[in-house]
N, C-alpha and C positions, 0 to 999 in steps of 0.2 A: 504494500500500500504506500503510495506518494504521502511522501510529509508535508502538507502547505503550512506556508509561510503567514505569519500575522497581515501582511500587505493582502492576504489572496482572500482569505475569512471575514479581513474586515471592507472590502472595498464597497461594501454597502451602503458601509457608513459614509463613506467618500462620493459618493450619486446621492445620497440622501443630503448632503452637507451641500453640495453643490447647489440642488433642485431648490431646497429650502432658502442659501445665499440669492436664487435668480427670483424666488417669488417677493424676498424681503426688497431686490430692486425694483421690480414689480410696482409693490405698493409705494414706494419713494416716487415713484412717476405718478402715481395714481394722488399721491398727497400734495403734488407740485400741479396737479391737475383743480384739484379741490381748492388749493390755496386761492387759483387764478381763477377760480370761478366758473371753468367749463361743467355747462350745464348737465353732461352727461357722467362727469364723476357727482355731480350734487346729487342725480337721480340714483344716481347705485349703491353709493353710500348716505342714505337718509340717513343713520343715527349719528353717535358722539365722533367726530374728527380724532377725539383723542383715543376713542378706541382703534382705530386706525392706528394711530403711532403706534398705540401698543404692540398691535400683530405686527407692523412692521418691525419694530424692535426684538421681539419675542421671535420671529424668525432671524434676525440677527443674531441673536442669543443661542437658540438652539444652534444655528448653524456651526456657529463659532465652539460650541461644545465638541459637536462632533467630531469635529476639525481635529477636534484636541483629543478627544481617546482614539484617533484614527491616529494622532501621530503618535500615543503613546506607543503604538504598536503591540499591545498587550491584546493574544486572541480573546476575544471575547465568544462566548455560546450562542450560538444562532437567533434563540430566542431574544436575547438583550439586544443583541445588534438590529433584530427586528423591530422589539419594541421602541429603542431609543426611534429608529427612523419614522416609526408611524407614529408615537408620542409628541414627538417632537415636532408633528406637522401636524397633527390634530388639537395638541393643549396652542397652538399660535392660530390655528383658526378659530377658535372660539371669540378671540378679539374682533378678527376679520366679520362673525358672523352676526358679533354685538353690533359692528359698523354698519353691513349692509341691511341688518331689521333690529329696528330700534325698540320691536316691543320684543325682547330677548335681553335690553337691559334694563329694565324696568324691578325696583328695589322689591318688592311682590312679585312670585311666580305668578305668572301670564295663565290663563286658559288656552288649549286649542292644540292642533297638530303639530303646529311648528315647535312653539316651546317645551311640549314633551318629549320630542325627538331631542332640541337641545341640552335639553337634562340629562338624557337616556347618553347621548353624543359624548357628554362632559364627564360623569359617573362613569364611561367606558374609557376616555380617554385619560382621565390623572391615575389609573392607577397603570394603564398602559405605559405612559411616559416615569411612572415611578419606577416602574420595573429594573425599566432598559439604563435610565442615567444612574438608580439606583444599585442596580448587578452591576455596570460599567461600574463604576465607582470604587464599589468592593473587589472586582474582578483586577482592579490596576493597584488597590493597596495591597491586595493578598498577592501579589506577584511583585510588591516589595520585600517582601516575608523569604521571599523562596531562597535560597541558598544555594549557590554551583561548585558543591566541595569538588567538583574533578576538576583538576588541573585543565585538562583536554577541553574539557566544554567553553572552562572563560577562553582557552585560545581560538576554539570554532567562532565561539560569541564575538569578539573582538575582530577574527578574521572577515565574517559577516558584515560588521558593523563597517572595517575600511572598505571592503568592496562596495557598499551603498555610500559611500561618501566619496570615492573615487568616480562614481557613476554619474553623481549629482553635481561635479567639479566640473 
């Protein structure tokens, strides 16, 4: 059986990091849109502006996460990697979705199809996103823990490490 590489297991995380980075530009054009008054971002996003910031920051946010245990290069279990990537675009839409229907933020739950869906959506998605940056998390400290008593392995390790730094020269 082929031994893959933390780069191979994790490049999910790396499309996910990506797609999240081009949606947070996304809404940056959509908020320079609103700012200047085009009548078609005012219709699509009726609710708060500032929810708007949020999702775009919150994709910011996630993204920049990602970024970051993608470069920790620590494998992570299939499932975490999946969770962080769909967590991490579902807890940043909820802002998005406060934006574009404004009775979604309303301090009293709402009646009706829409906002049950949004409860049902957001009760699925925190614990979804707790998962993935939550096991991420534990997965790169417990892999501070580990210990390489062979001789041989720190020199593979280190060997490794020059060839990926020779590549990126």
């Amino acid at each position: 059986m082929t031994q893959r590489t933390p780069d191979d297991t994790n490049v999910l995380l790396l499309r996910a990091a990506a797609l999240w980075l081009l949606v947070a530009l996304l809404l940056a054009f959509c908020l320079v849109g609103l700012n200047m008054g085009a009548p078609l971002m005012k219709a699509l996003f009726a609710g708060k502006q500032s929810r708007l910031v949020q999702a775009h920051i919150d994709y910011l946010l996630m993204s920049a996460l990602i970024f970051g245990f993608y470069a920790a290069r620590v494998p992570l279990h299939w499932s975490v990697r999946w969770a962080m990537a769909v967590g991490a675009f579902t807890n940043s839409s909820l802002f998005l979705l406060q934006a574009i229907f404004p009775l979604l933020d309303s301090p009293a739950p709402a009646d009706g199809l829409l906002p049950s869906f949004f409860r049902i959506y957001l009760m699925i998605s925190l614990p979804t996103a707790t998962y993935g940056f939550g096991g991420g998390a534990i997965s790169v400290l417990w892999s501070t823990f580990r210990r390489t008593d062979n001789a041989s392995t720190r020199a593979d390790l280190l060997e490794k490490q020059q060839a990926i730094l020779t590549k990126t020269i």
